[in-house]
Each structure stands twice: as C-alpha cells, then as structure tokens.
VOGU-3710 file (C-alpha; in Angstrom, 3 decimals, decimal comma):
1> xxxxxxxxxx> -24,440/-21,907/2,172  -24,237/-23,353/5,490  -21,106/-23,306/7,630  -19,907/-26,930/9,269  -16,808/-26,996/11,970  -15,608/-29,907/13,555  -12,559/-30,320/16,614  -11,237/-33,450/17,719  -9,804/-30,892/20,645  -7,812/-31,732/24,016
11> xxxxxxxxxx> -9,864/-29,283/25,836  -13,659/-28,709/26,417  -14,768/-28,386/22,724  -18,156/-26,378/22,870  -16,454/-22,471/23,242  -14,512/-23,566/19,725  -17,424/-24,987/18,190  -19,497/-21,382/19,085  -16,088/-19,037/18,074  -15,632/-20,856/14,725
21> xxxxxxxxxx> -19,466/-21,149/14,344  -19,257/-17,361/14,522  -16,523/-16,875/12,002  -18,890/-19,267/9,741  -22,641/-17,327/10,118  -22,406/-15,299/7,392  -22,841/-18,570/5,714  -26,169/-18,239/6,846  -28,257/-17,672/10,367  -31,379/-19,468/10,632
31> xxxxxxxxxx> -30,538/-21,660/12,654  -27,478/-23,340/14,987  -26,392/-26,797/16,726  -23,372/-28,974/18,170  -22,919/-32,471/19,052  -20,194/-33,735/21,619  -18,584/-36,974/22,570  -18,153/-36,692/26,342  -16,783/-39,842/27,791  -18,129/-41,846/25,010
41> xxxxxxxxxx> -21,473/-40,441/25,203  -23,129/-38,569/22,338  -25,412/-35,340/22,550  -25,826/-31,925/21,099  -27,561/-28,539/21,684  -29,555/-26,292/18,610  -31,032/-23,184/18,809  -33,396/-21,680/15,878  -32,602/-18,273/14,804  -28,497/-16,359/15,290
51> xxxxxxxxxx> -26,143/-17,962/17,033  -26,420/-16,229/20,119  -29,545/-18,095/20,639  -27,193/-21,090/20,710  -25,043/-19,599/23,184  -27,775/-18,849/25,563  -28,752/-21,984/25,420  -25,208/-23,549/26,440  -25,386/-21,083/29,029  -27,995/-22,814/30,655
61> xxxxxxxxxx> -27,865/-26,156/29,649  -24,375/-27,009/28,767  -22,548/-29,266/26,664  -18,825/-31,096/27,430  -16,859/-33,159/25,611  -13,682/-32,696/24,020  -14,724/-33,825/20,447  -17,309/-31,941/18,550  -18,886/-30,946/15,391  -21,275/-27,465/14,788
71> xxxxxxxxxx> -23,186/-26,059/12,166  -25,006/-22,760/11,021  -27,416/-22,961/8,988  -29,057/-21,263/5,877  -32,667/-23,558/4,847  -32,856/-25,089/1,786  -35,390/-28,271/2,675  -37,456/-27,705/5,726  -38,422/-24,344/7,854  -35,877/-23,087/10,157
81> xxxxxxxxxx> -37,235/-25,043/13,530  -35,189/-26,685/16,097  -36,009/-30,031/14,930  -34,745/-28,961/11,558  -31,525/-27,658/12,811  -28,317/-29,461/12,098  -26,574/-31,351/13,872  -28,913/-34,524/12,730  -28,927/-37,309/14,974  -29,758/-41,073/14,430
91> xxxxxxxxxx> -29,258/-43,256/17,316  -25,366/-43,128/17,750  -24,087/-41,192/14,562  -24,580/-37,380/14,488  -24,454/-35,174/10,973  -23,459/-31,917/9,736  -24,006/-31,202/6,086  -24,022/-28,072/3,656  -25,148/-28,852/0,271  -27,849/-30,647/-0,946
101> xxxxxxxxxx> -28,789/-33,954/-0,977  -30,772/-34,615/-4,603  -32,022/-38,076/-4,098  -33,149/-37,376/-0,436  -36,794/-38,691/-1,514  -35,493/-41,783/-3,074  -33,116/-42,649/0,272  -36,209/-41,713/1,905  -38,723/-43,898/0,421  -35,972/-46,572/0,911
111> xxxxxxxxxx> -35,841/-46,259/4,447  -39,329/-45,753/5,231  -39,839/-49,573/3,924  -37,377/-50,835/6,470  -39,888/-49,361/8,879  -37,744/-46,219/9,608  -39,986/-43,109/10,176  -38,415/-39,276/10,072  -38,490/-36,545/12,468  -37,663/-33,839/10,184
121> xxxxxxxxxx> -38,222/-32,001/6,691  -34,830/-31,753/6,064  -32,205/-33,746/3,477  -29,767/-33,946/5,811  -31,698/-36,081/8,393  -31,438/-39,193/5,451  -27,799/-39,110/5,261  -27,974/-39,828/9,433  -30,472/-42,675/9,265  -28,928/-44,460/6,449
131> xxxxxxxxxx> -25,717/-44,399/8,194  -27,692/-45,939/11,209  -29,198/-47,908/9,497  -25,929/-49,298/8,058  -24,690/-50,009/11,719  -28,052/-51,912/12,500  -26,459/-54,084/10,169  -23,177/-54,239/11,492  -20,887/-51,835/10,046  -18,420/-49,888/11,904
141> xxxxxxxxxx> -18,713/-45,958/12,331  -15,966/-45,111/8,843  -17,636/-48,245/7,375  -20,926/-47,136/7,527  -20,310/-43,063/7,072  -18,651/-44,389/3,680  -21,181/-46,649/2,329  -23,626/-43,294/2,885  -21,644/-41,205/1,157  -21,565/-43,735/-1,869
151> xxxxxxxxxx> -25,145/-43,483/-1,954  -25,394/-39,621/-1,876  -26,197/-37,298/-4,907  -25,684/-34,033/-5,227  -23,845/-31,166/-3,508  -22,320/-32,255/0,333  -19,925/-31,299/2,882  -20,178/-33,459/5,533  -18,404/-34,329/9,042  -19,763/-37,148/11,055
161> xxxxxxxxxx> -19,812/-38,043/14,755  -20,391/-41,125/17,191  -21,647/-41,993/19,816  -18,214/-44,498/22,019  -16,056/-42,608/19,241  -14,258/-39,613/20,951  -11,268/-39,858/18,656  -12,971/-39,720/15,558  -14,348/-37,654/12,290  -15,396/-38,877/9,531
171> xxxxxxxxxx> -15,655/-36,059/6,726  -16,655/-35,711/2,497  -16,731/-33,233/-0,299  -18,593/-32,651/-3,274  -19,728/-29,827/-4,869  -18,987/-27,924/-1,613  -15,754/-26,984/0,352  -14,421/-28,374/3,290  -10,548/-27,807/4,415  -8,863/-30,045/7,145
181> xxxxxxxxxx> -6,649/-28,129/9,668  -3,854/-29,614/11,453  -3,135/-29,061/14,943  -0,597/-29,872/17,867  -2,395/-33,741/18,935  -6,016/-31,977/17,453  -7,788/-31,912/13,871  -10,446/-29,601/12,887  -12,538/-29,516/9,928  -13,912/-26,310/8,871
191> xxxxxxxxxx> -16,317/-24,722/5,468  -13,367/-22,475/5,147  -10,002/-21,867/6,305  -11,692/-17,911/8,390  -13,457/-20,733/11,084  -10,110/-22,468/11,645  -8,036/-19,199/11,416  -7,654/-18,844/15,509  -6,737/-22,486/15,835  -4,506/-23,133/13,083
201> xxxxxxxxxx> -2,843/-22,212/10,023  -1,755/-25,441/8,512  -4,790/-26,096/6,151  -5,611/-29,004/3,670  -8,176/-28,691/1,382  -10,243/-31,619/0,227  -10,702/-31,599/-3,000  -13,750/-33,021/-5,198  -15,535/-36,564/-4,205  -12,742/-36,698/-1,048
211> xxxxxxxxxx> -13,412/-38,553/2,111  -11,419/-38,488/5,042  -11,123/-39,836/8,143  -9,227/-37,914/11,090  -7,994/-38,686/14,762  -5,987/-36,250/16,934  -3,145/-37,804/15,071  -3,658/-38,926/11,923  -5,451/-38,366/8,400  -6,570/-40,412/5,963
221> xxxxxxxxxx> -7,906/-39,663/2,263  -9,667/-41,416/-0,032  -10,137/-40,027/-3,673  -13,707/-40,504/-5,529  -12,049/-43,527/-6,871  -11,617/-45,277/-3,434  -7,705/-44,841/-3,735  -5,405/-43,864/-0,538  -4,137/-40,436/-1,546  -2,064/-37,643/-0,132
231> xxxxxxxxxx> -3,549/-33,501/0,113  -0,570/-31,487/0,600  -0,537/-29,416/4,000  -0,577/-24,968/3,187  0,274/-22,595/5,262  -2,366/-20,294/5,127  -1,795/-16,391/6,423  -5,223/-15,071/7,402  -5,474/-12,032/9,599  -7,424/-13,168/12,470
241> xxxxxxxxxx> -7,447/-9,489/13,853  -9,423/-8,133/10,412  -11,965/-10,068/10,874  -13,808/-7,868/13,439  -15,244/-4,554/13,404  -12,677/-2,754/14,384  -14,866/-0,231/15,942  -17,463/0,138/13,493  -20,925/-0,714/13,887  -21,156/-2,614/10,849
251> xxxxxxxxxx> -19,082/-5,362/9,437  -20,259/-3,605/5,866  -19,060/0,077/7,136  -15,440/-1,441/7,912  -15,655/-2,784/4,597  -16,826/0,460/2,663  -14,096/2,369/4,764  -11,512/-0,118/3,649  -11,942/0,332/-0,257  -9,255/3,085/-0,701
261> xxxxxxxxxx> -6,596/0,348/0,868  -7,244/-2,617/-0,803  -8,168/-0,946/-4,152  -4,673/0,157/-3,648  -3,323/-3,474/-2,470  -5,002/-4,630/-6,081  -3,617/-1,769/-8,117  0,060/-2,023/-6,542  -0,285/-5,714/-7,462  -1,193/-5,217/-11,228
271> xxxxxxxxxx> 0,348/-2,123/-11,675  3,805/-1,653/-10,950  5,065/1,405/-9,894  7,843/1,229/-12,347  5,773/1,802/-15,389  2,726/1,678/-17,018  2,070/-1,814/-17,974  -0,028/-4,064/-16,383  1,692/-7,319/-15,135  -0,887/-9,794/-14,111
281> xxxxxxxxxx> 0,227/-12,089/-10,810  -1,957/-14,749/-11,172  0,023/-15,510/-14,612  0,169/-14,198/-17,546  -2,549/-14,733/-20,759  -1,588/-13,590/-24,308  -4,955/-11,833/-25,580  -3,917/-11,789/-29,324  -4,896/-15,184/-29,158  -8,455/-14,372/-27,480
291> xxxxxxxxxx> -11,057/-13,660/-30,486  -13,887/-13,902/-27,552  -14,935/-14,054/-23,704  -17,460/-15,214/-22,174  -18,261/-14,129/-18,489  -19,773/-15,670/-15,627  -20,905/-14,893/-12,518  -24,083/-14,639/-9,670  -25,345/-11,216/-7,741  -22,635/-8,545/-7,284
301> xxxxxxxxxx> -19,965/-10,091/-9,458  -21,811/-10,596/-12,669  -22,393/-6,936/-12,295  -18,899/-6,601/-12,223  -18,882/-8,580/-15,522  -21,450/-6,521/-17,214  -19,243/-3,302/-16,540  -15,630/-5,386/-17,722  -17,933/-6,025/-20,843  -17,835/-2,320/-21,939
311> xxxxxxxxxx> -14,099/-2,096/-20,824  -13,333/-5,378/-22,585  -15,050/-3,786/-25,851  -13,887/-0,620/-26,074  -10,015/-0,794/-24,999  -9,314/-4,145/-26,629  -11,942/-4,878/-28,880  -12,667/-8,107/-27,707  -16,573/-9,740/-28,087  -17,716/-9,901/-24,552
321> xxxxxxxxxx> -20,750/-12,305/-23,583  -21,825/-12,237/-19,914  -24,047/-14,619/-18,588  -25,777/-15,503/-15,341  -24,238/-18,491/-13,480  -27,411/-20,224/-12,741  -28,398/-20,257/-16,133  -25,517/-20,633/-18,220  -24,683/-24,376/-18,632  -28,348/-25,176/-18,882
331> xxxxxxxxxx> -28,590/-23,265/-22,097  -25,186/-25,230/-23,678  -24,156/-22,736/-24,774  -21,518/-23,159/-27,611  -18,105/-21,828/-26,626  -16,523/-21,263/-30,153  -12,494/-21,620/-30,538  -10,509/-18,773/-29,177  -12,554/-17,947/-26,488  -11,463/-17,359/-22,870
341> xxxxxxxxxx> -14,008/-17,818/-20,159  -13,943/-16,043/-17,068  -15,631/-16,914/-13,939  -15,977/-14,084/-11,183  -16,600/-15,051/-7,344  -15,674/-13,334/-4,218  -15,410/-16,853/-2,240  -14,714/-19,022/-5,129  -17,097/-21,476/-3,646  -20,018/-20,214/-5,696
351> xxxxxxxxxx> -21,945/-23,320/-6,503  -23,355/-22,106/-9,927  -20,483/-20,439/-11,556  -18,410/-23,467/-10,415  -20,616/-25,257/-12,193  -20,516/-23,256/-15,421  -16,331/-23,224/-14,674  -17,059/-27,216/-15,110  -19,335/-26,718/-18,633  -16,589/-24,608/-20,074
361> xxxxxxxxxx> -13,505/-26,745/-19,421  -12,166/-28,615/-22,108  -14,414/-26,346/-24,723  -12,736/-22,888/-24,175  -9,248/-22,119/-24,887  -8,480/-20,587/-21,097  -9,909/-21,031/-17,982  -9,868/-17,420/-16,117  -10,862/-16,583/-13,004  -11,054/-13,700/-10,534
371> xxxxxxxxxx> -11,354/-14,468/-7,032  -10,776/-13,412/-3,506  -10,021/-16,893/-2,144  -6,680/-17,990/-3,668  -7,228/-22,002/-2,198  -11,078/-21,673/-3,427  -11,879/-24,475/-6,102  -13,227/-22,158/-8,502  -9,011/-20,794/-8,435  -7,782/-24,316/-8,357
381> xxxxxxxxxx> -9,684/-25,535/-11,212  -8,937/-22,402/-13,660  -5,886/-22,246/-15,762  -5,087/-18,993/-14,100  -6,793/-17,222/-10,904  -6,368/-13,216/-10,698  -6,453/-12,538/-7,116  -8,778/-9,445/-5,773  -6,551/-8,720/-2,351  -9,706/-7,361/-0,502
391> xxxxxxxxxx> -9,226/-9,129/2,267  -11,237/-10,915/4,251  -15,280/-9,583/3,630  -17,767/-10,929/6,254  -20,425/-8,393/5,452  -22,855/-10,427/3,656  -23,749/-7,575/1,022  -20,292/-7,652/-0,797  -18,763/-4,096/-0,943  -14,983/-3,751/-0,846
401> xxxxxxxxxx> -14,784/-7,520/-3,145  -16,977/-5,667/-5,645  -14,463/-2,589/-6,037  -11,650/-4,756/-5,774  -12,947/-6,987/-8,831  -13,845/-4,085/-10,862  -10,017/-2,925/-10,478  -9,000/-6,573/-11,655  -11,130/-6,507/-14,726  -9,974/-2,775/-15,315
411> xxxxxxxxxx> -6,707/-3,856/-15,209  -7,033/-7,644/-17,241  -9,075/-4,946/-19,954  -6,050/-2,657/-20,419  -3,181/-5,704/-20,235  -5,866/-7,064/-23,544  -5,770/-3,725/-25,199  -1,691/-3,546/-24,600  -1,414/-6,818/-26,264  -3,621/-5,866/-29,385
421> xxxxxxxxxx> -2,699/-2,953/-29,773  -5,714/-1,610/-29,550  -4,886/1,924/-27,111  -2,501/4,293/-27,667  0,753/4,646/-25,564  -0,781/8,425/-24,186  -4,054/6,722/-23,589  -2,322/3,619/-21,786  -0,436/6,482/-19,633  -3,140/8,138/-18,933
431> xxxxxxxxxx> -5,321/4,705/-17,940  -2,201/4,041/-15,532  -2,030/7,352/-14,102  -5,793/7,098/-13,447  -6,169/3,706/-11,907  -3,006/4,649/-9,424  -5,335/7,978/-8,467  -8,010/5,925/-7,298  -7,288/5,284/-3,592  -6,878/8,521/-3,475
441> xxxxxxxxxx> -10,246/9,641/-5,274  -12,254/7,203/-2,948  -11,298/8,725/0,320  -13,104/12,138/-1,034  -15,744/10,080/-2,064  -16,201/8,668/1,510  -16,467/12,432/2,558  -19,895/12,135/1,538  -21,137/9,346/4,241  -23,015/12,174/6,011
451> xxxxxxxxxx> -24,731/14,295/3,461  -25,318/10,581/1,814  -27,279/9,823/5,737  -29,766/12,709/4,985  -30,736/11,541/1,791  -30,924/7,658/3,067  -33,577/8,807/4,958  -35,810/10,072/2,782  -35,231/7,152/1,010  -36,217/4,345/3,711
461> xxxxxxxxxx> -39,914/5,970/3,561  -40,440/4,968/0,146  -41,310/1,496/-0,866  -40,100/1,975/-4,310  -36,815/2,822/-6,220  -35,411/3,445/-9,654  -31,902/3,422/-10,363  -30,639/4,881/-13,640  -27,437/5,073/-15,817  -25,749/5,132/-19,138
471> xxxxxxxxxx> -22,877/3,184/-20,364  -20,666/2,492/-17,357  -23,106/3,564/-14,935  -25,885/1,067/-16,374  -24,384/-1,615/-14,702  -23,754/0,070/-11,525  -27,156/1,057/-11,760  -28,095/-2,748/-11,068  -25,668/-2,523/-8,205  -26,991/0,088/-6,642
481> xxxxxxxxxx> -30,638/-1,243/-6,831  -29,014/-4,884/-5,492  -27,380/-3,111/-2,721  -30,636/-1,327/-1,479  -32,908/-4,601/-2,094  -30,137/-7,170/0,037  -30,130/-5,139/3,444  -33,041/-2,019/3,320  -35,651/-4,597/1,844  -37,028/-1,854/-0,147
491> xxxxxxxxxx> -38,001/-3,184/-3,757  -35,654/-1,608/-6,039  -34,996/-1,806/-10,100  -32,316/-0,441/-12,413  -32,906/0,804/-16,091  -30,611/2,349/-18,702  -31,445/5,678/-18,978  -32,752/5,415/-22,377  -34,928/2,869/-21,991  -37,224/4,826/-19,375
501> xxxxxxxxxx> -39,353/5,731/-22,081  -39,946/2,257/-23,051  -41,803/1,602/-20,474  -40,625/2,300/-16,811  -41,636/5,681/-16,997  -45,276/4,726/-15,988  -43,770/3,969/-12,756  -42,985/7,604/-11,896  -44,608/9,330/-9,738  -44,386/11,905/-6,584
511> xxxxxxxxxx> -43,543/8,777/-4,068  -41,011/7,101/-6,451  -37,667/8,358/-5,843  -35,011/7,857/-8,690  -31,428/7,175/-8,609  -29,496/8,682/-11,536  -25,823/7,960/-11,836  -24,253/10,730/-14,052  -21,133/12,190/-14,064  -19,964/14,741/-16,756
521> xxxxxxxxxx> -18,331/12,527/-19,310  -19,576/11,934/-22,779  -23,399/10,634/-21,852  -23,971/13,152/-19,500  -26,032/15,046/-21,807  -28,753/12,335/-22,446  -28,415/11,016/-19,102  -29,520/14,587/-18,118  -32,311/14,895/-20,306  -33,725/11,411/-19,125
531> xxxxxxxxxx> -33,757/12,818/-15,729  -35,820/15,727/-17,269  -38,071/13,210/-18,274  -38,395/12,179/-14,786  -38,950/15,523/-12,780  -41,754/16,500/-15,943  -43,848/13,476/-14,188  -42,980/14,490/-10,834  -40,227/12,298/-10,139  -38,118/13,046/-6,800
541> xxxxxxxxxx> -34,684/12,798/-8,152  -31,532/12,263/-6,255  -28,713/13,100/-8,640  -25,029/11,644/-8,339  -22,692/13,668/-9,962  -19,694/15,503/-9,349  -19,531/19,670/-9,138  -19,792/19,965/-12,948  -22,620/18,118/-13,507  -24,272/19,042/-10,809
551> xxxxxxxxxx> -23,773/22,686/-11,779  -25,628/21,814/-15,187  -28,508/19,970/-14,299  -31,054/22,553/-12,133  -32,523/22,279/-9,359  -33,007/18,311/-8,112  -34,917/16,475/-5,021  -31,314/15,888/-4,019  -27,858/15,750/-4,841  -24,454/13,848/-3,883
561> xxxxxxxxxx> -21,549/15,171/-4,912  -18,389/12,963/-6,535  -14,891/13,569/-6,524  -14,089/14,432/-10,979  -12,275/11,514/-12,404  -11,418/9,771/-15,759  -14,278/8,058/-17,365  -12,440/4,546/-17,094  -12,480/4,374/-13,238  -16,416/6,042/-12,810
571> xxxxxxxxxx> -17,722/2,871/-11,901  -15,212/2,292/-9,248  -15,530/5,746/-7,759  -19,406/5,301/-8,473  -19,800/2,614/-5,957  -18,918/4,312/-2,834  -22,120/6,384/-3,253  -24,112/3,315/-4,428  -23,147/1,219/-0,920  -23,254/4,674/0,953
581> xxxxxxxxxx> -27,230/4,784/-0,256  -28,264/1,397/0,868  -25,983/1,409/4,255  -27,834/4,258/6,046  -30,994/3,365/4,228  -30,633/0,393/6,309  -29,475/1,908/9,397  -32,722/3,845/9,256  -34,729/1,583/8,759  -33,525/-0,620/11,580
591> xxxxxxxxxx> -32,617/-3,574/9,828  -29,943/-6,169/10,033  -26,708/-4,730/8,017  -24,769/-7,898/7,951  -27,335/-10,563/8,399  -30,162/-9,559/6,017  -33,317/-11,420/6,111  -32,782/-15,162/3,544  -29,116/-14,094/2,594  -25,831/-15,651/3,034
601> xxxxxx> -22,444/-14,855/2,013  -21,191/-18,070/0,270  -23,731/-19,801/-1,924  -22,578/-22,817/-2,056  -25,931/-24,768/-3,202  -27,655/-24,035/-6,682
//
C-alpha cells in the first residue's frame, strides 16, 4: 500500500523525492519521509500525517543531497508517529519498504540477543538493523542489503541507502511492485511507473524475488536464484498532464466526468466499428472450451464480478463462481477441468487476488485477467490480460476503472455467448448497438450532478443507509453502499430487494433513508413493490429510475432521474448516479474526497 521512490539524481534530489512522493500518496497518507546522501553524509526528514506536512517541514529545515530515497506511507505495524515513519534508519543504512515483513518478531528476537534494542513498532525498522548489524560485522553496503533480504519473509519492496554511498541503491521485490527507470547519467526506482512518469519513460520492471543494484550508470539484477539476469527496458507512454485535476475540485469528479470517454476508449477497443463482433485485444480465448469461471477480485472490482456473473449466465450460459480475493485460496478451492479463472484489479498490484492468480495457475485451464495496468504482475502472470483503457485513476474510491471493467466483462460475456452460440444474431445486434450508445447515455446521466447535490444532502444527516436492487442492480447496490461508506463515512448496507423481508426490514424507519435502484425492465415490478414495503414502515425513499418508472411508482422522499437504456448496459449507466450519491454526500459533509480516512488506492499487502 505504501509508495517508495528513489533518485540517484545530478541535481538537488529532495523537490523529486516530494513530486514523485505526490504522484505515489494515494498509496496511502499517514505518514511521509526522505533520506539523502549529501557529500557522503546520511540524513532524512518525516512528517506524520499528508505530505504537505513533509514539505513544510523541508521548508524549514531542509534536506540536500543529490541521492535520495522517499516514502508514503499507509500503517500496517505501528501507529502513524514520526518515529514510525519510513525512511528507517540504522546507523549508516537507511530503508524504505512497502509490504510486510512476516517474521519481523523472529528477526526481532534475534537481534535483541545481540544487545540491539528498537526505536519503533514497525517491521520495517528490522530489515534496517539487521542490515547494520551485518556491517558491524564487516560486510559491504550490497553485501549486507543482500544477506537481509535472504532473511526476509513475506511481502517487500525495498530500496536501500548509505551513509559514504552517494552513487548507490540497493533495491528488492516480492510480493510487491517496484519498476527501475532509466535516465540520462540518473536511476530512479519507483512503486509504479505514475511516480517516475515526469522523469522518465524508459521503465524496467522487477519481477518476483529480484534484487538490484543501481548507480547513475549501471544496473545489475539478480533473480531469486542468485543468477545475473537481464529485465528488458519499456517504453512506457503515461500522460503526465492527466494526472491532475484539470480544474476540478476532486481527483474523483475528473474521474466521474471522464466515464463517457474512456467507456468509449474500451468499447472502440472491443468493438469495432465495422461490425458487431467483439474482438478481444488482449488475445483471443475460445469459450466453447470454457464449461466454468471462477472470478476473483477485492472492493469495487469483485462487484464488477458479481454483475459479469449474471451477464456470464444469461448470454453464454457459462457457471459463474465469484469469490473474494482474501478468502479464496485459503478455502482450496477445487478448480475442476475446463474452467477459466479471471482475476479483476484496477492496479494489478492487488496483493490478494495476485495471490489467488498464484492458487489457480497450473489448476485452471486459462489464466484471465482484466486490468488497468498493462506492465502490472497480475497482467504479466495471466495467459491473457484484457486491458480497461481508463486511464490513469488517482482518486482513491475507484470510479471511471469500475465502469470501464464492467464494459470489459460486458463485452468478454457477449464474445462467450458468440462463440456458443448461445444469443441470437438480432440480439447480438442489438447488444452492439447498445454498448456503442453508452458514451452517449452517460453524458445525460451526468446531467443529474445537481439535482443528485440536493438529495446528497439530505443524505449526509443520516447515519444510516440501505441500498436496494434486483438482478443487475443487486450488485450495484453493494457499489453504491461501498461508494458512500469509502469517502462520506456514513455506515451503509446493500440488500436484494427481495430479501428485505427476511430480515432488514426491521431496520426501517423515519431516519433510515433507502436507496432503490430500479429502472423499468423486467424486475421493475417487484422491485417496486419492495419499495412499497419500505414507505408502509415509513421509509424515506430516494428512487433511481428513469421517466417511466418514475411515472409508475407514486409519490417518493426523492427521485433521480436516468437516461432509458437496454437492460444489458443498466449497471453501467447505473453507476453514474451511485458515485454521484456518495461524491456530494461527501462534499457536504466536509470530508476528504480523495484521501479518505484508512484507505489507499493500491493494496498491495494482504
């Protein structure tokens, strides 16, 4: 979760460090440090809390040096205190580390019997005294940084600095991403290729159990197995000017206003405009030979996979299982022949559906994923990666990457029911002309930001809210309740419809607002009578439906209206209002849109 940067630079380092440090804090804000080499002399600066602590404090008490590493952190072991803030220091080697160290204790216990006492709560402060520790005993700086990284378990990116070493980084992956960027007579290390996107474009990626060692001029890298190995050197195109607000307040209001163009960037992708078959860029998968799937994926994007379950069963009659990341390959689960997995992630970084990418190899017949982040392990290590083309998304509650995956699935869904043969030519057209009316059907959805603003705050009174919806809206349902819980910090649940009256329903009353998601398709009519259900208790309801079905359900607490579209794309269109809801519930409430409170963007730690 953390973001790590290093520059072996040949100008004052520290303004990098903070600019890539900034590119890197949606990784996660509680805290931020850097350490310098200036004329052979090693110190840092950290701040607790957002970065621009960190810059006030350079400010005043600046740091040079031409050689640096920096880190933002997200706490997994320790409080978020300045002592616990990264980089670590022991004597002359400094550390920056996201992951997690699993036999911290043990390395721990270790060193405490060699008489060396700890300053910190953290699992990151080990990995600097054992490679001090190591140099006590007369190791150089790559000597010693190796023999601790032999002894590490668990998940770690890592950079190391010393102290009398200004032309030198030591660096190490597992479990976590790190990508080396090449320079003209500088290297840079970065958590992802956005921190090193103003410096460079030439990009190596480390890939699992690396270590490398870097100078201005050169790199080295060492596989898991100790061998000498070459990474090969991308260019990587990354639009440094997107990622900004282009006059928005919000990171996450750019990002909702940006879903009509890269919903159309996705759709041009998969669906030519010279017909209406899907063609599938990532490479192509026959799905006659697919009895199964299996889907995984954390937060936003296994909601994604619950709603590609109903397309997956309806148009192409393919079995669809979706589990949770985090508890998938803990369960070992039996993966029977004929069965594709697919693994959903906006960064492709995501530690537990990685993880269950790693369970499923070798036992499923194809490896699929769908990601945002073509480079991203989770894409390197599938047999084929469908890319999302959202873009860049720094707003930590994912939006525009949610849309954008839904469109993928929508479009994988229909390429399976082409190949079995499953849907009608007419109902393929009419899928096609659909999914190519979307962009279009968003930007009238949009239209409704500022009735949407009313309603948001009536919502941000209440400390409790229901979200309901059948079929294709039950899983958007959860979305909507997500989006409202990550950045308005009002508790929030999601039911389908139905099951309201098994239980839920005591939870009505006159200070519970509820959700429903309806528009006029086939369900409307029971979704509509639930709702019934709700206002006979004295439920505040806030319908979402478009003119029709808004026409036929009475008088409501409140009502969005939604553009009319074909029952395939609802969920898609069914979003805007969804993110719309929890934005200005946010904004009136006062809280932090992009930054909420314990949330980062890439979890990169189970």
């Amino acid at each position: 979760m953390c973001g790590i940067i290093g520059v072996l630079g040949q100008h004052e380092v520290a303004p990098t460090l903070v600019e890539a440090l900034r590119r890197l804090e949606y990784r996660g804000y509680d805290s931020a440090g850097i350490a310098t080499v200036n004329n052979g002399v090693l110190d840092r600066r950290r701040a607790v809390g957002k970065l621009v602590n960190l810059s006030d404090l350079l400010v005043h008490n600046p740091l040079a040096g031409k050689s640096g590493i920096g880190h933002t952190r997200w706490a997994t072991h320790g409080a978020p205190t300045t002592d616990n803030a990264h980089p670590h220091q022991a004597g002359p080697v400094a550390v920056v580390h996201n992951g997690i160290i699993e036999n911290f204790r043990e390395l721990r216990e270790e060193l405490a019997s060699n008489g060396i006492d700890f300053v910190t709560e953290t699992d990151t402060e080990t990995v600097a005294l054992l490679a001090h520790h190591y140099m006590q005993q007369g190791l150089g700086p790559i000597e010693a940084a190796e023999k601790t990284i032999a002894r590490l378990e668990g998940a770690f990116a890592l950079a190391f600095l010393f102290d009398g070493e200004d032309d030198l980084l030591v660096a190490a992956r597992k479990g976590s991403p790190l990508a080396i960027g090449h320079g003209a007579n500088e290297m840079y290390i970065g958590s992802d290729a956005i921190a090193l996107a103003p410096l460079t474009n030439r990009i190596t990626y480390l890939e699992e159990g690396d270590r490398a060692v870097l100078t201005r001029k050169s790199l080295l890298i060492w596989d898991a197995d100790g061998h000498q190995v070459g990474r090969e050197m991308r260019v990587i195109e990354i639009d440094t000017a997107k990622v900004d607000k282009a006059g928005f307040d919000h990171y996450m209001a750019k990002e909702i206003a940006e879903q009509p163009a890269v919903v159309g960037a996705a759709i041009s992708n998969y669906l030519p405009a010279s017909g209406d078959d899907v063609v599938l860029p990532g490479g192509n998968i026959d799905f006659t030979k697919i009895e199964r799937m299996t889907m995984v994926a954390c937060g936003t994007a296994f909601y994604a996979c619950l709603t590609a379950k109903y397309w997956f069963e309806k148009l192409a009659r393919i079995p669809v299982e979706v589990d949770v990341a985090s508890e998938f390959r803990y369960r070992e689960p039996p993966i029977p022949a004929q069965t594709a997995a697919l693994f959903v992630s906006q960064s492709g970084e995501t530690a537990d559906t990685l993880a269950a990418l790693r369970y499923c190899t070798g036992k499923a017949d194809k490896i699929l994923s769908v990601t945002n982040v073509a480079e991203s392990s989770i894409a390197r290590e599938s047999d084929q990666t469908y890319p999302i083309f959202a873009g860049v998304e720094i707003g930590v509650a994912s939006t525009k990457a949610f849309t954008c995956q839904l469109t993928v699935l929508l479009s994988l869904a229909l390429k399976a029911a082409r190949d079995r043969g499953t849907m009608s030519e007419e109902e393929l057209r009419e899928a096609a002309v659909a999914m190519r009316a979307l962009p279009g059907i968003l930007n009238v959805a949009l239209e409704q930001s500022e009735p949407i603003k009313g309603h948001a705050r009536k919502l941000a009174e209440a400390r409790d809210i229901l979200f309901l919806g059948r079929g294709l809206m039950y899983p958007l349902a959860h979305e909507g309740a997500l989006k409202l819980k990550e950045i308005s910090y009002i508790h929030a649940e999601a039911y389908a419809s139905g099951e309201l009256k098994h239980g839920p329903i005591a939870l009505i009353d006159k200070k519970v607002p509820v959700v429903v998601l309806a528009p006029s398709d086939d369900l409307y009519d029971k979704s509509i009578s639930n709702m019934q259900e709700v206002m006979a208790r004295s439920g505040k309801v806030l319908l979402v439906s478009d003119r029709k079905g808004l026409e036929n359900a009475g008088d409501v607490w409140g009502q969005i209206t939604m553009p009319e579209c074909h029952p395939l794309i609802s969920p898609i269109v069914y979003s805007i209002p969804a993110q719309l809801l929890a934005y200005h519930t946010a904004v009136a409430k006062g809280t932090d849109v992009d930054q909420p409170r314990n949330l980062a963007k890439s979890v990169t730690v189970e």
